[in-house]
BATILUM-951208 format. One record per residue: residue in three letters; residue number from 1; y negated, x, z negated of N, C-alpha, C, O in turn. Coordinates in nm, 3 decimals. Each point is the difference from the previous one (the first is absolute). Layout:
BEGIN
+-----+-----+---------+---------+---------+---------+---------+---------+---------+---------+---------+---------+---------+---------+
!   r !   k !     n_y !     n_x !     n_z !    ca_y !    ca_x !    ca_z !     c_y !     c_x !     c_z !     o_y !     o_x !     o_z !
+-----+-----+---------+---------+---------+---------+---------+---------+---------+---------+---------+---------+---------+---------+
! ALA ! NUM !       Y !       X !       Z !       Y !       X !       Z !       Y !       X !       Z !       Y !       X !       Z !
...
+-----+-----+---------+---------+---------+---------+---------+---------+---------+---------+---------+---------+---------+---------+
***
This chain:
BEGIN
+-----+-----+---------+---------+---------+---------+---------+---------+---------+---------+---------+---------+---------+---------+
!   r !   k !     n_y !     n_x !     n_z !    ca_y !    ca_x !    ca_z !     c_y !     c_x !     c_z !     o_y !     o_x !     o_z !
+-----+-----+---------+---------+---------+---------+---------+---------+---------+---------+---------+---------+---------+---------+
! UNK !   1 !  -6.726 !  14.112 ! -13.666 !   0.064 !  -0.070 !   0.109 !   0.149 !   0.034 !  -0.006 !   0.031 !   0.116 !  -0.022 !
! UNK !   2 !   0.078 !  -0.224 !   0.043 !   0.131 !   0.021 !  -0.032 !   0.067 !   0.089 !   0.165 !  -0.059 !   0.005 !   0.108 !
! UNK !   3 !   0.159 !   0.039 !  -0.132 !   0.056 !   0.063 !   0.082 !   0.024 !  -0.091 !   0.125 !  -0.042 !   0.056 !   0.101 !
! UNK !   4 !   0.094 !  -0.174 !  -0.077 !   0.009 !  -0.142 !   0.035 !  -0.154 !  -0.011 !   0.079 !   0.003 !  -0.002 !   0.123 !
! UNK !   5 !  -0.145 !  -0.004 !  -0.195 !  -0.052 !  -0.029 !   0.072 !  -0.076 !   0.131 !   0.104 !  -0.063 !  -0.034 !   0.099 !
! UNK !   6 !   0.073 !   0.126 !  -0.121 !  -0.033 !   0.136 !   0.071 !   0.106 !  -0.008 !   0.075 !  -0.034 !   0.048 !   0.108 !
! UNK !   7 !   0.140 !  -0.081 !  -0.103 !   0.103 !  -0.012 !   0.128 !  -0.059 !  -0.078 !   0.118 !  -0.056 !   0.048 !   0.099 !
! UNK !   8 !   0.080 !  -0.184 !  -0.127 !  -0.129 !  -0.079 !   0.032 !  -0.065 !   0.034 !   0.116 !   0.017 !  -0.017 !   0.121 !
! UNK !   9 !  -0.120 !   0.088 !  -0.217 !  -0.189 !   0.017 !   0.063 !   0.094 !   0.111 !   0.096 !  -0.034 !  -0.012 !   0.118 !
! UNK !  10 !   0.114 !   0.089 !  -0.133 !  -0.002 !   0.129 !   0.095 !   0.058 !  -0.106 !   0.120 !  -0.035 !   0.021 !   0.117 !
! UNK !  11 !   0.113 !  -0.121 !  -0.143 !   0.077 !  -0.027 !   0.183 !  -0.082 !  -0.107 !   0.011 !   0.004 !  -0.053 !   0.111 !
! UNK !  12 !  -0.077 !   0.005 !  -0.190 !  -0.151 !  -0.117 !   0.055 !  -0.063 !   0.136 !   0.146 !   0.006 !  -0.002 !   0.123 !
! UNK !  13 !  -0.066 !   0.114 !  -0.237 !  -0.099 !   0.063 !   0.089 !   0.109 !   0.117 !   0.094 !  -0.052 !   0.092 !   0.063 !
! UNK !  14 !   0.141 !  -0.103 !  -0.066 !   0.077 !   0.042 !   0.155 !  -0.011 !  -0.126 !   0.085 !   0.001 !   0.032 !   0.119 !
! UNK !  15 !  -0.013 !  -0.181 !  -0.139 !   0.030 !  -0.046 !   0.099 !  -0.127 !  -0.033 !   0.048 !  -0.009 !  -0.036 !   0.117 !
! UNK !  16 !  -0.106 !   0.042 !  -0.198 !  -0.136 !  -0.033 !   0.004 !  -0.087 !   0.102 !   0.085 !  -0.079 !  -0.033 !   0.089 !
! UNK !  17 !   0.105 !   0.148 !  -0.126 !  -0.046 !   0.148 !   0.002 !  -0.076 !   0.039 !  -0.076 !  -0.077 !  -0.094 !  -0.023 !
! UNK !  18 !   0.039 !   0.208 !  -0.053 !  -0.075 !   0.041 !  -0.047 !  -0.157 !  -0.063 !  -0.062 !  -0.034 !  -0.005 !  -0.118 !
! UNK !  19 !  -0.043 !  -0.039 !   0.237 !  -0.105 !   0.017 !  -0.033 !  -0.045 !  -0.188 !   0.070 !   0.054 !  -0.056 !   0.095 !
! UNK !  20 !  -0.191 !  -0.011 !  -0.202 !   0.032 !  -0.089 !   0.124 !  -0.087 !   0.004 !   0.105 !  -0.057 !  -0.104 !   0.035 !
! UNK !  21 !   0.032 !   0.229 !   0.034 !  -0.059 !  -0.002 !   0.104 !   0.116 !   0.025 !   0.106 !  -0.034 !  -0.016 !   0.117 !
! UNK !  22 !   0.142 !   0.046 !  -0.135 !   0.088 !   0.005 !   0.070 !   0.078 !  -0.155 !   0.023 !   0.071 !  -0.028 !   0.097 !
! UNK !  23 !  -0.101 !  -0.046 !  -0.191 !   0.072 !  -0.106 !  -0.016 !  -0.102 !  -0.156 !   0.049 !   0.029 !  -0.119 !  -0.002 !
! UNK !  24 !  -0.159 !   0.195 !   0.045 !  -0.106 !  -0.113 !   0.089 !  -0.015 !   0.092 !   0.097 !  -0.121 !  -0.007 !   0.025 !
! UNK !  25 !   0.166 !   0.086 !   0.042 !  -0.013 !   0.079 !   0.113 !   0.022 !  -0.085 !   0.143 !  -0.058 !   0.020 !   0.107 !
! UNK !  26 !   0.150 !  -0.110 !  -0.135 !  -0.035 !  -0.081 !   0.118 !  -0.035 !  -0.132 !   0.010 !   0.048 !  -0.078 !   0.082 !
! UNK !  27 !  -0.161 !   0.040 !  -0.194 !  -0.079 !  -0.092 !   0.016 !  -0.064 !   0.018 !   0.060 !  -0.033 !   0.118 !   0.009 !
! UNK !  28 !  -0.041 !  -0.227 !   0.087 !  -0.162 !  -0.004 !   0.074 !  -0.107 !  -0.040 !  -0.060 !  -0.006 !  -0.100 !  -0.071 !
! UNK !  29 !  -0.089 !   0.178 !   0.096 !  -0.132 !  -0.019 !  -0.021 !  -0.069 !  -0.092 !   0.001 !  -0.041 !  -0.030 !   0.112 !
! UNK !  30 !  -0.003 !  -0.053 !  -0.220 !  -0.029 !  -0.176 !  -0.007 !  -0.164 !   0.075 !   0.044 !  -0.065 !   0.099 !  -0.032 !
! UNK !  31 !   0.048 !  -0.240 !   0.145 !  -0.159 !  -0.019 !   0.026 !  -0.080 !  -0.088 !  -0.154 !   0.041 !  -0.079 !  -0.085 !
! UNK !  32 !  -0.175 !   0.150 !   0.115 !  -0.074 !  -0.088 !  -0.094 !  -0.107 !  -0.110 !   0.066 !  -0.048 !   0.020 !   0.111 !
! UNK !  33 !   0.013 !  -0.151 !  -0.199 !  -0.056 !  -0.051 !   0.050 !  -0.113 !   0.023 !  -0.087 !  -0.097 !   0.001 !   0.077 !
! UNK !  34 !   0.057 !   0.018 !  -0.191 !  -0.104 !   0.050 !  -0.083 !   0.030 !   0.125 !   0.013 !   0.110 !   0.033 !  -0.043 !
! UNK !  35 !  -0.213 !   0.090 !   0.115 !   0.076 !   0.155 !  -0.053 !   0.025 !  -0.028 !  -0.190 !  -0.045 !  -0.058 !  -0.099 !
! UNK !  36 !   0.193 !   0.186 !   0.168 !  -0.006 !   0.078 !  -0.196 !   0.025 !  -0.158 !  -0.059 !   0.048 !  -0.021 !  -0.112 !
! UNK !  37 !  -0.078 !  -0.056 !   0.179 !   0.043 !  -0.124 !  -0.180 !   0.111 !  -0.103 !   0.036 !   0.112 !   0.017 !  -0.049 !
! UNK !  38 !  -0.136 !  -0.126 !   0.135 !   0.094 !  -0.085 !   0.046 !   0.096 !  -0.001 !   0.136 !  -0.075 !   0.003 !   0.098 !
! UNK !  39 !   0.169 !  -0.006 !  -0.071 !   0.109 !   0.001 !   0.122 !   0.024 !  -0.082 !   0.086 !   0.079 !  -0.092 !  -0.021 !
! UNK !  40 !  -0.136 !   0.106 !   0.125 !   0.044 !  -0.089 !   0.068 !   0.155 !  -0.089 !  -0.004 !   0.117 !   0.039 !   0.004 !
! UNK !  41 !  -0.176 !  -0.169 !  -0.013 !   0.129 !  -0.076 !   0.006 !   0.016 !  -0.018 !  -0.189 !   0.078 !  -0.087 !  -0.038 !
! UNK !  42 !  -0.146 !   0.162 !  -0.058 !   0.025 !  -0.026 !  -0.088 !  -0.054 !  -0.129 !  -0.092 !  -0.100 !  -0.064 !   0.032 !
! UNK !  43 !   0.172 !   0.039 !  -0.141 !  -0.038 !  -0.118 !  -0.121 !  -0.035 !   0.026 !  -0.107 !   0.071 !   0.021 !  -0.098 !
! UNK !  44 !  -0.260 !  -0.016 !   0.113 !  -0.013 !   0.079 !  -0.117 !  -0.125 !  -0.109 !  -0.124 !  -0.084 !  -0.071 !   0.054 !
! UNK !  45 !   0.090 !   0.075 !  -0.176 !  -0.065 !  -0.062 !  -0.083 !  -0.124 !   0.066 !  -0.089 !   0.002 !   0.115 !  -0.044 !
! UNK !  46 !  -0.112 !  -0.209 !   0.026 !  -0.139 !   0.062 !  -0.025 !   0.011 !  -0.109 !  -0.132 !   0.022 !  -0.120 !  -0.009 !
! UNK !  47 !  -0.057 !   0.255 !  -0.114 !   0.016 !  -0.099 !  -0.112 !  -0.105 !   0.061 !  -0.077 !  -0.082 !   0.077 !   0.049 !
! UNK !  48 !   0.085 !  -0.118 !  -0.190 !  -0.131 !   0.043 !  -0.056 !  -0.067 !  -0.098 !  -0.133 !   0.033 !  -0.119 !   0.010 !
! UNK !  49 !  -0.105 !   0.146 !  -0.110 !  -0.110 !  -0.117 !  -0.050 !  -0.074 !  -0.006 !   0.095 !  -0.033 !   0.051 !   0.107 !
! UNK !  50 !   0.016 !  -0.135 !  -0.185 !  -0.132 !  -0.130 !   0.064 !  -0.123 !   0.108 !  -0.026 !  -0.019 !   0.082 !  -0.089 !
! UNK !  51 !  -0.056 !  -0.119 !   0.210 !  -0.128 !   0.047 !   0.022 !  -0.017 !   0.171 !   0.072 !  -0.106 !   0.061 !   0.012 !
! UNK !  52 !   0.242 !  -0.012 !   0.027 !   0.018 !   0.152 !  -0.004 !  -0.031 !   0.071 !   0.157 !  -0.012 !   0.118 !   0.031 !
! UNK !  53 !   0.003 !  -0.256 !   0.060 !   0.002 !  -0.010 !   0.131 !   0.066 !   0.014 !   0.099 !  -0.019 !   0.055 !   0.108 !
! UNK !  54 !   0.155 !  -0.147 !  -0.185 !   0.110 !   0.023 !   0.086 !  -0.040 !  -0.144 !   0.138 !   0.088 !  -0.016 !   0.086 !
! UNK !  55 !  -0.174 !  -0.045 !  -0.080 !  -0.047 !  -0.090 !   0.128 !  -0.075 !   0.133 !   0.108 !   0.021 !   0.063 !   0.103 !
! UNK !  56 !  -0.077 !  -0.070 !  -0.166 !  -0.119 !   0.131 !   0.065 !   0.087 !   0.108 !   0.095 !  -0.025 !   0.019 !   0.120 !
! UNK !  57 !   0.164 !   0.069 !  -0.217 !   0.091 !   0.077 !   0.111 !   0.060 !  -0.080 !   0.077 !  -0.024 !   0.013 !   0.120 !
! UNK !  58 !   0.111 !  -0.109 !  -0.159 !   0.021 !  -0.103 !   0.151 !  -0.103 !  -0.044 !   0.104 !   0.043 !  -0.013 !   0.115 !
! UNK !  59 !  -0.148 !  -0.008 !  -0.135 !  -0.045 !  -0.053 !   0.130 !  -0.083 !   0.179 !   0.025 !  -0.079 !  -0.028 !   0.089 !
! UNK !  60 !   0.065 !   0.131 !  -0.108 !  -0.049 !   0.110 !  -0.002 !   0.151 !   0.084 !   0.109 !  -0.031 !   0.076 !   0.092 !
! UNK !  61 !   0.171 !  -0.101 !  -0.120 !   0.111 !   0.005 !   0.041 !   0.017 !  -0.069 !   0.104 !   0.060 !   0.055 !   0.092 !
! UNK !  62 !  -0.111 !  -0.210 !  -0.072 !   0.052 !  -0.055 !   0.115 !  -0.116 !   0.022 !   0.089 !   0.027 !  -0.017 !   0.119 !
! UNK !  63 !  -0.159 !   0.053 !  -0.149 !  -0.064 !   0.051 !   0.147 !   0.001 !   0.094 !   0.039 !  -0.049 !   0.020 !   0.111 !
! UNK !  64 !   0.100 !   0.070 !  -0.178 !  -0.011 !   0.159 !   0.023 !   0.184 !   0.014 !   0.110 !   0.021 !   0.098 !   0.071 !
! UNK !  65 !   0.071 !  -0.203 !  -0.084 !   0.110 !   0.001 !   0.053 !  -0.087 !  -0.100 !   0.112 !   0.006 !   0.092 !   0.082 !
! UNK !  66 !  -0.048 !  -0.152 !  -0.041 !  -0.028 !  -0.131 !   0.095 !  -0.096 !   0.104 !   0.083 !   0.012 !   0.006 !   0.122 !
! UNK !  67 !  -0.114 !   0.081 !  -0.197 !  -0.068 !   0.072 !   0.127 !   0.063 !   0.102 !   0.024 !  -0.065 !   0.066 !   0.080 !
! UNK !  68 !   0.129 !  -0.032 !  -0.098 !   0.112 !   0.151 !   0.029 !  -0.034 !   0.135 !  -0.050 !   0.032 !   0.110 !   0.043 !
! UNK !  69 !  -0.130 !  -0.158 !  -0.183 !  -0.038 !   0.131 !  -0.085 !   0.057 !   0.024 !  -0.106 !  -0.057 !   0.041 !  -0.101 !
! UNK !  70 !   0.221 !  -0.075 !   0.117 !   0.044 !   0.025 !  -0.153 !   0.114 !   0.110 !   0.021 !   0.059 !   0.046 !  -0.098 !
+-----+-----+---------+---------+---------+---------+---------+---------+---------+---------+---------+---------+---------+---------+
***
């Protein structure tokens, strides 16, 4: 790494801070609408070959969100 770019990275991570938990420290906590998998409010895509049962997790996904067990 050239002298140039270690200059750089050092006043990137002064202005960043250190670590990036310091640097999402004041993000909020996204709700889920699938636990653990999908976000509320999010745009998400189900892909796959053919035959793998990507119909089967969508409608397995949309009742489990429609009865309030997801």
């Amino acid at each position: 790494m050239s002298c140039r770019a270690i200059a750089y990275r050092h006043a990137l991570v002064g202005k960043l801070g250190s670590t990036w938990e310091s640097f999402y420290s004041g993000a909020t906590p996204r709700s889920y609408l699938v636990d653990g998998l999908i976000h509320e409010g999010a745009i998400f895509l189900i892909y796959g070959a053919s035959g793998v049962g990507k119909s089967f997790l969508a409608l397995d996904l949309l009742l489990s969100v429609s009865s309030g067990h997801a």
